[in-house]
FIPADO-849346 format. One record per residue (C-alpha): residue number from 1; residue in three letters; x, y, z. Coordinates in nm, 2 decimals, m for minus. Example, Ala and Ser with C-alpha at 12.3 -4.5 7.8 and 13.67 -1.06 7.14 Angstrom:
# FIPADO-849346
+-----+------+--------+--------+--------+
! seq ! type !      u !      v !      w !
+-----+------+--------+--------+--------+
!   1 !  ALA !   1.23 !  m0.45 !   0.78 !
!   2 !  SER !   1.37 !  m0.11 !   0.71 !
+-----+------+--------+--------+--------+
//
This chain:
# FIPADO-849346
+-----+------+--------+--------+--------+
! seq ! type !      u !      v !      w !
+-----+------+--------+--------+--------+
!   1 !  UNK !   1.00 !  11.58 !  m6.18 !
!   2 !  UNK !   0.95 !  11.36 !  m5.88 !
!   3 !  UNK !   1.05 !  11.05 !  m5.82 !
!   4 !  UNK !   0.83 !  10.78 !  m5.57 !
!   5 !  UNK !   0.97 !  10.47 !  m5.46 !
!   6 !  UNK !   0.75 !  10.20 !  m5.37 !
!   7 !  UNK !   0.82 !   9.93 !  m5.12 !
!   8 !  UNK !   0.63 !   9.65 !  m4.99 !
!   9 !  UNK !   0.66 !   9.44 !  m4.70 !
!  10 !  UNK !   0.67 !   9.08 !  m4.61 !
!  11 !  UNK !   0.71 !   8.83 !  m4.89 !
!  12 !  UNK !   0.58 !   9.01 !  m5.14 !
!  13 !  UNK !   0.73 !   9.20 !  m5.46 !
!  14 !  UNK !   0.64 !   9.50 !  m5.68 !
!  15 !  UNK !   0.41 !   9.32 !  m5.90 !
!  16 !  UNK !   0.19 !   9.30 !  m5.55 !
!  17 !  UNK !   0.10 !   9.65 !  m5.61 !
!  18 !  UNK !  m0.13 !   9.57 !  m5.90 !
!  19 !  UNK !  m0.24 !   9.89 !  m6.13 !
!  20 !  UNK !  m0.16 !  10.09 !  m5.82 !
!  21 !  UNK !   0.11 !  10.23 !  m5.95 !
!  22 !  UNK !  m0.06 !  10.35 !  m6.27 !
!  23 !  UNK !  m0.33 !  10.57 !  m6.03 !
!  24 !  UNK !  m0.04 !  10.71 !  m5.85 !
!  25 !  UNK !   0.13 !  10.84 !  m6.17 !
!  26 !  UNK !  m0.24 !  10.97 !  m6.24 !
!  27 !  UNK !  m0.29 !  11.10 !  m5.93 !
!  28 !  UNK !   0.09 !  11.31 !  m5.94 !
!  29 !  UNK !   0.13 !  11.43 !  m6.29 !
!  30 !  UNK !   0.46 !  11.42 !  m6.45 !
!  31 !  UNK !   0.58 !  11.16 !  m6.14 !
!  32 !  UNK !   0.84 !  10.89 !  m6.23 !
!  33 !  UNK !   0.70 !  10.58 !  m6.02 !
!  34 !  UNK !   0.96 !  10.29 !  m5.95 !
!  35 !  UNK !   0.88 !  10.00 !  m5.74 !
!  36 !  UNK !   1.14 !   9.76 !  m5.60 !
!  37 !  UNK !   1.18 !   9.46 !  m5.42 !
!  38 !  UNK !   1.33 !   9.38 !  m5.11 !
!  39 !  UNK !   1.62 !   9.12 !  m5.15 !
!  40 !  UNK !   1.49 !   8.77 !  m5.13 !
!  41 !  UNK !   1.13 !   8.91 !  m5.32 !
!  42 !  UNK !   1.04 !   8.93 !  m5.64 !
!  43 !  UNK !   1.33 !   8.96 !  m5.87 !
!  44 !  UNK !   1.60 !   8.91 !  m5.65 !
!  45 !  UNK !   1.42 !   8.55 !  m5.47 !
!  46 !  UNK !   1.74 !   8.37 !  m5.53 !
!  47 !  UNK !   1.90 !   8.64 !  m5.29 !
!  48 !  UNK !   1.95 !   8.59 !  m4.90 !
!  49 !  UNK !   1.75 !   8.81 !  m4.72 !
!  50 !  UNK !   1.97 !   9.03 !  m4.48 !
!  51 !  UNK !   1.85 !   9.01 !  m4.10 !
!  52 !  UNK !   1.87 !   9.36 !  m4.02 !
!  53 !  UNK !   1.63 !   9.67 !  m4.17 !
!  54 !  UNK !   1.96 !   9.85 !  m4.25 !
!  55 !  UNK !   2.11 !   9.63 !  m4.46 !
!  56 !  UNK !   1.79 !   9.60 !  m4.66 !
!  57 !  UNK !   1.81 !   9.99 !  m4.71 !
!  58 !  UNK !   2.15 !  10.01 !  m4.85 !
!  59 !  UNK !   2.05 !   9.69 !  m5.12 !
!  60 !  UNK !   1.76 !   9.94 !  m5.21 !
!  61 !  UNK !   2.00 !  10.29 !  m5.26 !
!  62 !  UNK !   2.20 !  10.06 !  m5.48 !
!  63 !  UNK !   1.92 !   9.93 !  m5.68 !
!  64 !  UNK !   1.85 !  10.31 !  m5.74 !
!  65 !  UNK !   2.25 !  10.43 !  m5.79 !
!  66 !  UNK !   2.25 !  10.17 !  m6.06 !
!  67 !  UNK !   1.97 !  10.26 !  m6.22 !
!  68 !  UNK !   2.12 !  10.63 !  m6.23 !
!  69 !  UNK !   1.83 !  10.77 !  m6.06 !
!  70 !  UNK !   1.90 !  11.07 !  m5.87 !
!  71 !  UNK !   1.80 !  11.15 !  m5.48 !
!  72 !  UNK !   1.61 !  11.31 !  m5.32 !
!  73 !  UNK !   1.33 !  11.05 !  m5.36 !
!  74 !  UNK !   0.95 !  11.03 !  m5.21 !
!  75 !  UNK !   0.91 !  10.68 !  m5.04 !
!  76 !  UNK !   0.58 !  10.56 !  m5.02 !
!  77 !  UNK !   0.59 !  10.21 !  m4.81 !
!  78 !  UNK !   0.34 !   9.94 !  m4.68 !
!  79 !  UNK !   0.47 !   9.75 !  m4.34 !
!  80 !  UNK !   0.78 !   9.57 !  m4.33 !
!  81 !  UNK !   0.87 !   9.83 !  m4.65 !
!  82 !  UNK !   0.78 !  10.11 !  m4.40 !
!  83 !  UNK !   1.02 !  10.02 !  m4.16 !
!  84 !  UNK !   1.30 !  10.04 !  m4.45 !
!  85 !  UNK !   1.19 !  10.38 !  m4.56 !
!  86 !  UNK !   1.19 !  10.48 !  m4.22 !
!  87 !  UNK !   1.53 !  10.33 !  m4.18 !
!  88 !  UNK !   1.64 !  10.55 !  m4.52 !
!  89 !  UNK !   1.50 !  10.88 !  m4.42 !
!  90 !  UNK !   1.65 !  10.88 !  m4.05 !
!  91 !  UNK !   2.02 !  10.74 !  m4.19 !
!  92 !  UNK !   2.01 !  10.95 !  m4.53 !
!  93 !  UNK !   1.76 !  11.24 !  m4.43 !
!  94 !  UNK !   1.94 !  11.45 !  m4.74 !
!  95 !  UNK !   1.82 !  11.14 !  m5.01 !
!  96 !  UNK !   1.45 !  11.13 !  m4.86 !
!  97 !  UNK !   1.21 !  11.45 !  m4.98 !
!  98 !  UNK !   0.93 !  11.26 !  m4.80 !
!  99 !  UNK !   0.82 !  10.95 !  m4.68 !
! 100 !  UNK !   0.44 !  10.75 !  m4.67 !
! 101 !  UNK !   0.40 !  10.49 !  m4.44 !
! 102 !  UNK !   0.12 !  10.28 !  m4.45 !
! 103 !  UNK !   0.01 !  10.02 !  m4.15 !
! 104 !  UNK !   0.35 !  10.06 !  m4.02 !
! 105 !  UNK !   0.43 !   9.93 !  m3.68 !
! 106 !  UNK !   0.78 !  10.02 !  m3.53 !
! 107 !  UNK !   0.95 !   9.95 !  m3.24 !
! 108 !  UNK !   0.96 !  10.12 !  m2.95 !
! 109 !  UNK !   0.66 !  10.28 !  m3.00 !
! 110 !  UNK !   0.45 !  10.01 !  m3.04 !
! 111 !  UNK !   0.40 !   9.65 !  m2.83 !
! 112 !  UNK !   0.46 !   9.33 !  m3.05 !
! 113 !  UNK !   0.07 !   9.24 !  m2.96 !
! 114 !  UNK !   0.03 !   9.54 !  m3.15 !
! 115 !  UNK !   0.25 !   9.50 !  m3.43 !
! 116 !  UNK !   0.16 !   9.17 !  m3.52 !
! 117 !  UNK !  m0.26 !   9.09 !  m3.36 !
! 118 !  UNK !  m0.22 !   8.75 !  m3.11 !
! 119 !  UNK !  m0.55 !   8.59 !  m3.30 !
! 120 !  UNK !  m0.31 !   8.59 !  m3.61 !
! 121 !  UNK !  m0.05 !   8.41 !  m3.50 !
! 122 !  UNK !  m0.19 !   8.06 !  m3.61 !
! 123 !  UNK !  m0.25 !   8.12 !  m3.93 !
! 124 !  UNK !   0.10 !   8.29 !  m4.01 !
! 125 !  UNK !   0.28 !   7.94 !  m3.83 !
! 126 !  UNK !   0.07 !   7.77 !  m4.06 !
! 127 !  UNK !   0.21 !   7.97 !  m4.36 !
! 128 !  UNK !   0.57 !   7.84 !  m4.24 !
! 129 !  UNK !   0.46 !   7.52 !  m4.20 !
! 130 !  UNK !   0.37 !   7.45 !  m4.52 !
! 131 !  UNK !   0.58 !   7.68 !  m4.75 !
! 132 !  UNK !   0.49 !   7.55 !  m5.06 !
! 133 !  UNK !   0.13 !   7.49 !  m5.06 !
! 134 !  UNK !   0.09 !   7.83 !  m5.28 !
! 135 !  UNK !  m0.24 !   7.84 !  m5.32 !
! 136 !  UNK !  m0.35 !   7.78 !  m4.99 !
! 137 !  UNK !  m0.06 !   8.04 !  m4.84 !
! 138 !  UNK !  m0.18 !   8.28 !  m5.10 !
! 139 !  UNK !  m0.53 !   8.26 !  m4.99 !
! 140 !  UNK !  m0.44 !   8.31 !  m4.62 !
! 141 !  UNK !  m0.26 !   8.60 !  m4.74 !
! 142 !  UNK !  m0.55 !   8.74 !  m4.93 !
! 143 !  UNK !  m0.79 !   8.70 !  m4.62 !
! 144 !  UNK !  m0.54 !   8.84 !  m4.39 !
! 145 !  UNK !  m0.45 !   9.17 !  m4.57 !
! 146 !  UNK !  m0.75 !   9.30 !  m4.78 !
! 147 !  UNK !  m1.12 !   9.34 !  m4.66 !
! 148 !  UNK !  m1.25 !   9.35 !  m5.03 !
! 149 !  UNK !  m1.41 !   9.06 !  m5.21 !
! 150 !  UNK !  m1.07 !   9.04 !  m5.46 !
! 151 !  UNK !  m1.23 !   8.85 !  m5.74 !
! 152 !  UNK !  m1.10 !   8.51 !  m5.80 !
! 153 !  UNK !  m0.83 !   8.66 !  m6.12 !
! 154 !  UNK !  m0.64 !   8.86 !  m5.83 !
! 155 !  UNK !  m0.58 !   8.50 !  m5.63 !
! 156 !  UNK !  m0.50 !   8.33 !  m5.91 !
! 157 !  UNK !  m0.27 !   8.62 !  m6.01 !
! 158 !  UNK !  m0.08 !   8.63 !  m5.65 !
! 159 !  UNK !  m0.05 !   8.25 !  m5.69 !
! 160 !  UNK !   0.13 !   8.25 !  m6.02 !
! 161 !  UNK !   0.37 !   8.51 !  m5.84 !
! 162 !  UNK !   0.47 !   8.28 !  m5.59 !
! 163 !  UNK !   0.54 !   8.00 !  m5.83 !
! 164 !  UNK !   0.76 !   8.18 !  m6.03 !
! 165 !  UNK !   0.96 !   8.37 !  m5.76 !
! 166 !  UNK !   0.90 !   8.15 !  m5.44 !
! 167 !  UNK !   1.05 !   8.31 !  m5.17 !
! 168 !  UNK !   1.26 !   8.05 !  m4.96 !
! 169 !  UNK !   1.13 !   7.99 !  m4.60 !
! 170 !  UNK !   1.47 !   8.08 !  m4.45 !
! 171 !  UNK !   1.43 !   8.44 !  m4.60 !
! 172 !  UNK !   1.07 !   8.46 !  m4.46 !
! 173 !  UNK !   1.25 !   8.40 !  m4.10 !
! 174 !  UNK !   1.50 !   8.70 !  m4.23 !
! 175 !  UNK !   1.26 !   8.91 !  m4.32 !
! 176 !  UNK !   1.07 !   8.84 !  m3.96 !
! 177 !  UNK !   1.37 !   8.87 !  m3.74 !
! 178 !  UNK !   1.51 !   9.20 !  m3.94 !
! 179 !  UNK !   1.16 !   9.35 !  m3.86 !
! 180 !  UNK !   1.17 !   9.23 !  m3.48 !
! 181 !  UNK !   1.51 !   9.35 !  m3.44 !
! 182 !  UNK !   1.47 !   9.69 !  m3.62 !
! 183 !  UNK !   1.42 !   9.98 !  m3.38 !
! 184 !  UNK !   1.29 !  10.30 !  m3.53 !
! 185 !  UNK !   1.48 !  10.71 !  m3.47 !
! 186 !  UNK !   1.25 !  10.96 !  m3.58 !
! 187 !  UNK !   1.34 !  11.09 !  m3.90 !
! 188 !  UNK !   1.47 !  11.45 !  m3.93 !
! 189 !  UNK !   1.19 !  11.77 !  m3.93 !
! 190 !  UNK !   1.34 !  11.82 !  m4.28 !
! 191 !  UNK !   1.18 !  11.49 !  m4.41 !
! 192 !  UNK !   0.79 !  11.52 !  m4.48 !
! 193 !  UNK !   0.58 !  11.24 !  m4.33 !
! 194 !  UNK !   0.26 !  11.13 !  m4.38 !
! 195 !  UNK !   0.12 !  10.86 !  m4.19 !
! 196 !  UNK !  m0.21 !  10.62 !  m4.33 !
! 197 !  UNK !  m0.37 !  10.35 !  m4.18 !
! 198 !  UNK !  m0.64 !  10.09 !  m4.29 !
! 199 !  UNK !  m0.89 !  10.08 !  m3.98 !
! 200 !  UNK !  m1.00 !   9.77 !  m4.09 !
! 201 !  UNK !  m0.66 !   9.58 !  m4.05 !
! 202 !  UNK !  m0.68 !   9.27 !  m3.92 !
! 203 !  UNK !  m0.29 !   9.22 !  m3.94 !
! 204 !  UNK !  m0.14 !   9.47 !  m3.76 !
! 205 !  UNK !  m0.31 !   9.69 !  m3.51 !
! 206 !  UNK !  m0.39 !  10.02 !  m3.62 !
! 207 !  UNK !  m0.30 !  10.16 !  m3.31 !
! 208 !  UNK !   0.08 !  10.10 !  m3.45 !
! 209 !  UNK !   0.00 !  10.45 !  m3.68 !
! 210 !  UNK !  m0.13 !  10.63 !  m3.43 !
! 211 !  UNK !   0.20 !  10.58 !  m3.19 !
! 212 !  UNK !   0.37 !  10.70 !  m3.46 !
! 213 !  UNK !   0.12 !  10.98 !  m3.52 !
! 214 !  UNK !   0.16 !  11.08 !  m3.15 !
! 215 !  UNK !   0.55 !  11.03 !  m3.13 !
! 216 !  UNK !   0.66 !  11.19 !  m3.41 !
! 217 !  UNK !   0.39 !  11.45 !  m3.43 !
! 218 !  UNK !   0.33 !  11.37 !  m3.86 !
! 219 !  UNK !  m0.02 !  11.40 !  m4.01 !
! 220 !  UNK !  m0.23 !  11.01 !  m4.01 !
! 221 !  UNK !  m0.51 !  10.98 !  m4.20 !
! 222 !  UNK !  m0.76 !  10.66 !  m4.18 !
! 223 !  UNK !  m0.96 !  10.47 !  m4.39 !
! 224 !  UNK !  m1.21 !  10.33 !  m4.16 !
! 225 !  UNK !  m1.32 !   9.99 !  m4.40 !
! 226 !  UNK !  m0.97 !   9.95 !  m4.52 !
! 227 !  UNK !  m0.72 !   9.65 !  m4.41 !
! 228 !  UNK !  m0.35 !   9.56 !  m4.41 !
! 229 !  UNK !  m0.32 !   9.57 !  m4.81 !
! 230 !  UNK !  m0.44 !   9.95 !  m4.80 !
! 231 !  UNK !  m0.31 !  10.05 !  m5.17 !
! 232 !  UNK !  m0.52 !   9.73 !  m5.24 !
! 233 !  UNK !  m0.87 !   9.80 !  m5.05 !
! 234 !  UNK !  m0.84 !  10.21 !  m5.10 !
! 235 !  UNK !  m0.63 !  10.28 !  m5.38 !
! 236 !  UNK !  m0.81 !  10.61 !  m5.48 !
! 237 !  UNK !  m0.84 !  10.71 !  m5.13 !
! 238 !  UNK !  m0.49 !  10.64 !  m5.04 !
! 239 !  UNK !  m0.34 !  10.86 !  m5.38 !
! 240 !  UNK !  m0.63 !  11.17 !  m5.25 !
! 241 !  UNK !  m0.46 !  11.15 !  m4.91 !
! 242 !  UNK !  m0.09 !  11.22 !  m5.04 !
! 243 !  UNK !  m0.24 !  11.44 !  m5.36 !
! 244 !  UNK !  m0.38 !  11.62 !  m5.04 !
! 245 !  UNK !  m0.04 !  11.57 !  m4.82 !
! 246 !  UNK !   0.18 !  11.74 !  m5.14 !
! 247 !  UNK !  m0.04 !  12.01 !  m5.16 !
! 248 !  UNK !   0.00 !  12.09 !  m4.78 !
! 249 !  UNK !   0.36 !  12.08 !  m4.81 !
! 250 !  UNK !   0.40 !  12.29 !  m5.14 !
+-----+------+--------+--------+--------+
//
C-alpha cells in the first residue's frame, strides 16, 4: 500500500483540499492519503512558523514518525508545500518514492517576477494590512487562486476556517520569508517527479514549472483553464495526470 502526503502552501491547512482527497483515494486504489499542515496552519495555528523551508520539513517527518507511518512516502504538494517536498526529497531522497509539484516556483530557477506576478502585489499587501477582515481576505484569496465560479458554500466554508484557526500575521511573514530564502537542489534520479501546472494561474507564473521542467528534465503537464488552486479548478484532471504518471513509472 502507498502512502501520499499532501501539503499545501501559504496560509492555508488540509481542510483547503476539500473532497480532493477522497478522488485521489479513488483515483489510487488501496492508497492511504494523509494531509498535513504546515506549522502555524491549520491545527498547529498556535505554532510559530519556522523561517526557513528546512525547518518546516523536519516538523512534517515528525508529524509522520509519530503517527508510526512508515517511509518511503509519495508527496503530492501545491506552492509553498512544493518547496517543502522538494526540500524532503533532496535532504531524505531514501524517505521520498516520488514527489508532485503543482504551481511550484523555486529559486534559482525562476525570477521573483515570476514566482510571485508584479500586478499581484497589491492585493497580497492588502491581505497584511488587514489580517483580520476574514471575509474580505478570504475572498481575495478565492479570486486569486481558482478560475472557477466556487459557489458561494465554498467562501463561506474557507471563511469559517480562518475563524477558527487564524493564522497570526507574524507567521504569514514566516511563511513568506522561508519561501524567499529557500533555494532549491535537484532531487536525486532515484526520486520520481512529476511536474503540473494550472495555465491559468494568475498567482504565480507558470513559467515557474516549466524552469523546473527544463532544469531538472521531469515530466510537466498543463491544464490550460486551470489556476493557482489546481486540485481546486481540475481535480479529475490533476488525479488522471499522476494515475497516468504511476503507470509510467511502474
Amino acid at each position: 500500500m502507498s502512502t501520499w502526503i499532501l501539503l499545501r502552501g501559504l496560509m492555508r491547512e488540509a481542510r483547503h483540499w476539500g473532497d480532493f482527497p477522497q478522488v485521489l483515494a479513488v483515483g489510487i486504489p488501496g492508497a492511504q492519503i494523509l494531509t498535513l499542515d504546515l506549522p502555524g496552519n491549520g491545527s498547529h495555528h498556535q505554532e510559530r512558523s519556522p523561517g526557513t523551508i528546512a525547518a518546516m520539513t523536519e516538523h512534517c517527518r515528525q508529524q509522520c514518525h509519530a503517527l508510526g507511518i512508515p517511509s518511503p512516502y509519495h508527496l503530492l504538494a501545491l506552492s509553498l508545500g512544493g518547496m517543502v517536498a522538494s526540500d524532503w526529497a533532496s535532504r531524505y531522497p531514501k524517505e521520498v518514492a516520488g514527489a508532485v509539484l503543482i504551481n511550484t516556483s523555486l529559486r534559482p530557477y525562476s525570477p521573483f517576477y515570476h514566482r510571485l506576478r508584479p500586478q499581484q502585489y497589491a492585493s497580497l499587501i492588502g491581505l497584511l494590512c488587514d489580517p483580520t477582515n476574514y471575509p474580505t481576505r478570504e475572498r481575495t484569496i478565492l479570486r486569486l487562486t481558482s478560475n472557477r465560479a466556487a459557489p458561494d458554500e465554498l467562501l463561506q466554508s474557507w471563511i469559517h476556517f480562518a475563524r477558527q484557526r487564524p493564522v497570526q500575521l507574524m507567521n504569514v511573514l514566516r511563511q513568506l520569508l522561508a519561501a524567499l530564502r529557500y533555494r532549491a537542489q535537484p532531487p536525486p534520479s532515484s526520486v520520481a517527479l512529476l511536474i503540473l501546472s494550472g495555465g491559468g494561474d494568475r498567482l504565480v507564473n507558470p513559467r515557474c514549472s516549466l524552469a523546473l521542467h527544463d532544469h531538472w528534465q521531469a515530466p510537466l503537464r498543463i491544464q490550460p483553464d486551470a489556476g493557482h488552486d489546481l486540485t481546486l479548478d481540475a481535480p479529475d484532471w490533476v488525479v488522471e495526470q499522476v494515475r497516468r504518471w504511476l503507470t509510467s513509472e511502474e
